[in-house]
C-alpha positions as CSV (number, residue, x, y, z in Angstrom):
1,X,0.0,0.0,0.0
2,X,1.1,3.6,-0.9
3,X,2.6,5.7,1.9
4,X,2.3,9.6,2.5
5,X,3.7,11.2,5.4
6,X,2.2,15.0,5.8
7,X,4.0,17.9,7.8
8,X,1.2,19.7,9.0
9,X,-0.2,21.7,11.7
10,X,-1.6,20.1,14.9
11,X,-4.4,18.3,14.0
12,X,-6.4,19.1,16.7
13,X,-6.1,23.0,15.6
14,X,-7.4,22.4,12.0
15,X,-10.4,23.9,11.2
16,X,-11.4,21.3,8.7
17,X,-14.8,23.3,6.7
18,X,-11.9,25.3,4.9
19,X,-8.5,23.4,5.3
20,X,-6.9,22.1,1.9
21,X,-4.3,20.0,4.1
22,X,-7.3,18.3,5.4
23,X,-9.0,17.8,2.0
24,X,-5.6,16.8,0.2
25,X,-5.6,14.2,3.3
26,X,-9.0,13.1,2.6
27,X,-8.8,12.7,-1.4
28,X,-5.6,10.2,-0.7
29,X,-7.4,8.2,1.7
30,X,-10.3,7.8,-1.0
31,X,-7.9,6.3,-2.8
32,X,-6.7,3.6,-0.7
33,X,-3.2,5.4,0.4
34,X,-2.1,5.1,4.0
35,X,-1.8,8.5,5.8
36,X,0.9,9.3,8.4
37,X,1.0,13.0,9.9
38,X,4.3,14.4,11.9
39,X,5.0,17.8,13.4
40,X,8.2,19.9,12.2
41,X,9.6,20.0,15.8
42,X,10.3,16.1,15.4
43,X,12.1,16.0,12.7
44,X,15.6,14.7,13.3
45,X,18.9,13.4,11.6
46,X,21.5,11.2,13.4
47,X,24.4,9.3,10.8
48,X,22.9,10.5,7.7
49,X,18.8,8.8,8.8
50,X,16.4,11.1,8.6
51,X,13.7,10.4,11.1
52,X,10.7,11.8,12.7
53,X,7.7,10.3,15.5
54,X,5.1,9.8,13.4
55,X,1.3,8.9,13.7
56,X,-0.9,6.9,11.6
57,X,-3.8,9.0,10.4
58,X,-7.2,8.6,9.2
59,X,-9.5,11.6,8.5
60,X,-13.5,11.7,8.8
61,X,-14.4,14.5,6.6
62,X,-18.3,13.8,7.7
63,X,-17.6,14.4,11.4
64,X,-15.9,17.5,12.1
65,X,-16.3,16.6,15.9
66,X,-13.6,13.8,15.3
67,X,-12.1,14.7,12.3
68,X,-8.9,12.6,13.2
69,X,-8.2,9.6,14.4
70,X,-4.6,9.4,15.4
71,X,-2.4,6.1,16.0
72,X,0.5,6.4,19.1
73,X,3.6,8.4,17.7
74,X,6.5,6.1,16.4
75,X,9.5,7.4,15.5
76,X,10.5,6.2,11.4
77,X,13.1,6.8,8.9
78,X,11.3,9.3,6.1
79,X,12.7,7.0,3.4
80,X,10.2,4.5,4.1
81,X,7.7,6.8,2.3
82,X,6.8,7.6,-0.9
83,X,5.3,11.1,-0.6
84,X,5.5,13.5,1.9
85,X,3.7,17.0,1.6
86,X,5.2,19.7,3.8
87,X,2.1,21.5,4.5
88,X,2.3,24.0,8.0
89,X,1.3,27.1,7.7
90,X,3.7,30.0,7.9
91,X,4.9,31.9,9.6
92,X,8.3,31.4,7.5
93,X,10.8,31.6,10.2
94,X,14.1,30.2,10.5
95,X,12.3,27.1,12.3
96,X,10.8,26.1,9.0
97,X,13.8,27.7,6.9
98,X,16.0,24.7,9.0
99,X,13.7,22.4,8.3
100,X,13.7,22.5,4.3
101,X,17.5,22.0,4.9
102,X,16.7,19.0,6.8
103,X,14.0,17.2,4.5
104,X,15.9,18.2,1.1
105,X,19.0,15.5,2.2
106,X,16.2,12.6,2.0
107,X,16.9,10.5,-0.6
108,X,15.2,11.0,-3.7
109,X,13.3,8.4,-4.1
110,X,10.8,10.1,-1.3
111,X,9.1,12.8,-3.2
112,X,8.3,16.2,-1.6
113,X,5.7,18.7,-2.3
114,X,6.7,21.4,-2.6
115,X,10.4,20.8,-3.0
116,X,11.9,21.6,0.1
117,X,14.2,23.8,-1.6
118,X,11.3,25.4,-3.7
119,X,9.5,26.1,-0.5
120,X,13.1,27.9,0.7
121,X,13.5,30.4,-2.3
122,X,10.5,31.7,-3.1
123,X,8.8,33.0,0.1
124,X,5.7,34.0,-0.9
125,X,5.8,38.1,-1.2
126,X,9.3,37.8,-2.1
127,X,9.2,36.0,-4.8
128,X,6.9,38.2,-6.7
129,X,9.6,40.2,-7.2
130,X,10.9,38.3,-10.1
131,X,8.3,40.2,-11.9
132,X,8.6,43.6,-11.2
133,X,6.9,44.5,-14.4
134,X,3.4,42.5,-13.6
135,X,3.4,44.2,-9.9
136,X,1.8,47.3,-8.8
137,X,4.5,49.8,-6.9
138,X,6.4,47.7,-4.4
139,X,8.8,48.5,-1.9
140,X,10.4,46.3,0.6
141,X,11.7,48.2,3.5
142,X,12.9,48.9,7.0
143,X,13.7,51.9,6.8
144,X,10.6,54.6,8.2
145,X,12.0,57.7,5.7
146,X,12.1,55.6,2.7
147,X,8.5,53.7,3.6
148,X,7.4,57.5,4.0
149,X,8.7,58.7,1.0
150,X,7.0,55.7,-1.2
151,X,4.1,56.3,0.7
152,X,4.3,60.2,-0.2
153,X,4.9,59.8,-4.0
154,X,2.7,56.7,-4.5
155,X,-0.4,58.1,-2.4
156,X,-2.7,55.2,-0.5
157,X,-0.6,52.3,0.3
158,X,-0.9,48.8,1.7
159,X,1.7,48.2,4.1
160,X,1.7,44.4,5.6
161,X,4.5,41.9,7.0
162,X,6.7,40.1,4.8
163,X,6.0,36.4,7.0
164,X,2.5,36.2,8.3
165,X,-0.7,35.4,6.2
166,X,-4.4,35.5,5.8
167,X,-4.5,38.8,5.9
168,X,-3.1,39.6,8.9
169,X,-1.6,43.3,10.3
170,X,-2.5,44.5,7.0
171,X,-3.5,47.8,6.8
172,X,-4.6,50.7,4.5
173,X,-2.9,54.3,4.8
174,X,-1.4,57.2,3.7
175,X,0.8,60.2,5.0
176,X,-2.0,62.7,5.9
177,X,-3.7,59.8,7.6
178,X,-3.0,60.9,11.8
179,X,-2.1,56.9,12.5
180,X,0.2,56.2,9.4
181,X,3.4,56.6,11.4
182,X,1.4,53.9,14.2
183,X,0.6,51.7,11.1
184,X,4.0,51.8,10.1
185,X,5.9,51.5,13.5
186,X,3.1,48.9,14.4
187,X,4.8,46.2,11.4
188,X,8.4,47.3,11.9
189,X,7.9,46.3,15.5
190,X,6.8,43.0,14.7
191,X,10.1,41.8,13.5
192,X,13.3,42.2,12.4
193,X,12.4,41.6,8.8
194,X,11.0,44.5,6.4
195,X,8.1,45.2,5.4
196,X,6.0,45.6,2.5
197,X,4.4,48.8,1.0
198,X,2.7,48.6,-2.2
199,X,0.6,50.6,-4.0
200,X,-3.1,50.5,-3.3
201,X,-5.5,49.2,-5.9
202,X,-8.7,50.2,-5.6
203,X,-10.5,47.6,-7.9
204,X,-9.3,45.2,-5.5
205,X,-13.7,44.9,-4.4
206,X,-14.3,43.4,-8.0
207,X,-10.6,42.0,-9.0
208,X,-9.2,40.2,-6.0
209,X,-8.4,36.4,-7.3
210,X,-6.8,33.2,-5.9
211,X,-4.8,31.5,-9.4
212,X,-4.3,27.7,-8.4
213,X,-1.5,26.3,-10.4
214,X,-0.6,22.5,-10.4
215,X,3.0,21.7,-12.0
216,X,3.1,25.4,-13.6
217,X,-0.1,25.2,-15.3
218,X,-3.7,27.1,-14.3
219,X,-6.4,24.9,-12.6
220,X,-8.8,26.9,-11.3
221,X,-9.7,30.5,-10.4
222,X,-11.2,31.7,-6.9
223,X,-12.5,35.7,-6.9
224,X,-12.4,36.8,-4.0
225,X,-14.8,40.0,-2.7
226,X,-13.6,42.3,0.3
227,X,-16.8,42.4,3.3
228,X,-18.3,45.3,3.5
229,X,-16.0,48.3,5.1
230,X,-12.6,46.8,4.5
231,X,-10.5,46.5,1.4
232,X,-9.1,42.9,2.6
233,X,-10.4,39.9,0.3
234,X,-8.7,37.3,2.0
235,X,-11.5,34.8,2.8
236,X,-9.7,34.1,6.4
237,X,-10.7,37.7,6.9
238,X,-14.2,37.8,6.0
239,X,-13.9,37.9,2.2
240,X,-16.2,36.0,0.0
241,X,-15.3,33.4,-2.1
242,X,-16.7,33.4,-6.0
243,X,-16.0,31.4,-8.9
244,X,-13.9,33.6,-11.4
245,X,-12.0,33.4,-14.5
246,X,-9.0,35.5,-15.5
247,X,-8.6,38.5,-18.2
248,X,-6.0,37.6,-21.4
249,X,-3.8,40.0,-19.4
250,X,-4.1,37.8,-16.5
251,X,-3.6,34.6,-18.7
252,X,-0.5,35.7,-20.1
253,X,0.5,36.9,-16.8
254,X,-0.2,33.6,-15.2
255,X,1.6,31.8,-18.4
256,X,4.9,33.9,-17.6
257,X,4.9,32.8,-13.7
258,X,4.2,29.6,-14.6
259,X,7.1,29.0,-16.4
260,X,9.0,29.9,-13.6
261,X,7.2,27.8,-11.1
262,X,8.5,25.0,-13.3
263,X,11.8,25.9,-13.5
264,X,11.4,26.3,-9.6
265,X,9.9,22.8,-9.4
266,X,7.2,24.1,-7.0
267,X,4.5,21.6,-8.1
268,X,1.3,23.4,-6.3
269,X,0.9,27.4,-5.8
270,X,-1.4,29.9,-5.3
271,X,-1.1,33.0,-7.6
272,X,-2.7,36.2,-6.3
273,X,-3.7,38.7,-8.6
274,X,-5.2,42.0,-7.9
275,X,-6.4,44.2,-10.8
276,X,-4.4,42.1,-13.1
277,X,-1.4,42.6,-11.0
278,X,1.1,39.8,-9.3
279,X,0.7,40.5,-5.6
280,X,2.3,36.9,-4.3
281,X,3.4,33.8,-5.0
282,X,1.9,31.3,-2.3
283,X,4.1,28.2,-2.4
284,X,4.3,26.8,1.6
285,X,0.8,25.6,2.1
286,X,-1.7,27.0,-0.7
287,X,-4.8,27.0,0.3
288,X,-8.7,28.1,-0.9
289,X,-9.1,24.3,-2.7
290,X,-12.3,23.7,-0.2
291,X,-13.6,27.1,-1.0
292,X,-13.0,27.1,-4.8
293,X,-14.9,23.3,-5.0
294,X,-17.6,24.9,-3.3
295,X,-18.7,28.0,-5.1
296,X,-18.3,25.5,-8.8
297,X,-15.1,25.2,-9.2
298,X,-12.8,22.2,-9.9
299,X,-12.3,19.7,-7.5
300,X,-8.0,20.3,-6.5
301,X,-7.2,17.5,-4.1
302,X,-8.7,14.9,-6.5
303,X,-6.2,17.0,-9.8
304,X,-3.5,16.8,-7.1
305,X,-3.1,13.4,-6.7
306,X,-4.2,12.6,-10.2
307,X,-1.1,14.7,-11.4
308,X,1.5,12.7,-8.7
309,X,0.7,9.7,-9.7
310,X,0.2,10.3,-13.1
């Protein structure tokens, strides 16, 4: 029987209505595959053998009360498996940034999605930067007088962290706006790292989208429309999710990154696009598959696993 070991959040924090982990998880046990789930933290080399404790896993999808059933933890050499999907959620600290290190001296006959080293080099808002000439106006900063002075010539900005996601600590301003220098001192507090200002688009209410790409190619679009009073799509912040479709702009746009991808070898991502402009490249644990399969789209997990073991 076919073995997949999945780094992954704590089970018993996964909200599974929205989780793609969880529906990735679900689609492979459909399929006969036995499921094994590990934390990061466990992960460990000695002589060469990579190892971690491990748990047998199976995965009720109609009973979110009990959505896992767990086996006791056993620690086992990560060569004895054929897959293994390195799915936590970021942040992207240097916990995780060891642990591609780790998982990319496995041997190659274990695959890993994404590609450990994939996963390493193109952190999700930095590696948009590739394509400077499909962003809006981006600047990557620490430093307050140059954030100010985009922020002056560029008008209303997004500023938002470089390593957190679903929309968190983002926030809208300008530099007539009394709490811009709060907003801004806010983020650079947060961490050592910069921060991101980019210009604002104000179409983002009717062009928000969620571009899922399997092995470079598109496979399904997700709009995304900001609640009412906030310009923040992100359906983990109250955005709603809409089946969508993308512009020949977009296409071509989507065609370019995808090349990339490939070269990359990042074998799922999540393209965001606002107004028909690169905003990130989500490659650590994409996400939205549950809400795009819901609203009409195509069904992820099931083209997932159809396109590993194709």
């Amino acid at each position: 029987m076919t073995k997949i070991a999945v780094q992954m959040d704590p089970p018993e924090n996964i909200k599974i209505k929205g989780d793609t982990t969880f529906a990735l998880m679900a689609e492979a046990q459909s399929r006969g595959i036995e499921l094994f789930e590990f934390q990061p933290g466990s992960l460990t080399i000695e002589n060469g053998e990579i190892t971690a404790r491990l748990c047998s896993a199976k995965v009720h999808p109609d009973n979110p009360k009990q959505s896992f059933t767990l086996g006791a933890p056993c620690r086992q050499p990560l060569n004895d498996f054929e897959v293994i999907l390195i799915r936590q959620d970021p942040p992207f600290d240097m916990a995780y940034y060891s642990n591609t290190y780790l998982l990319e001296l496995l041997a190659p006959s274990t695959r890993i999605l994404n590609n450990p080293r994939a996963i390493r080099n193109t952190p999700e808002k930095l590696s948009a930067l590739h394509f400077p000439h499909l962003m809006a106006a981006t600047l990557i900063s620490h430093d307050r007088e140059l954030i100010t002075d985009f922020a002056r010539r560029t008008g209303e900005v997004v500023l938002k962290p470089l390593s957190l996601f679903g929309g968190e600590m983002i926030v809208r301003s300008n530099v007539d706006d009394p709490k811009f220098t709060n907003h801004m001192d806010m983020l650079l507090a947060h961490s050592a790292e910069p921060i991101v200002a980019q210009e604002f688009l104000p179409n983002v209410k009717d062009t928000d989208k969620r571009v899922m790409m399997l092995q470079g190619e598109v496979v399904g679009v997700l709009g995304r429309i900001p609640a009412e009073g906030t310009f923040v799509a992100n359906v983990h912040s109250g955005g709603r999710p809409v089946l969508s479709s993308l512009t020949p702009k977009e296409e071509q746009a989507c065609r370019e990154v995808g090349s990339k991808l490939k070269q990359w070898d990042v074998f799922f991502a999540g393209l965001d696009l606002i107004d028909e402009r690169l905003s990130e490249i989500n490659v650590t644990s994409p996400t939205l598959t549950v809400e795009l399969k819901a609203v009409g789209g195509p069904d992820i997990p099931k083209l997932y696993w159809d396109a590993v073991f194709a």
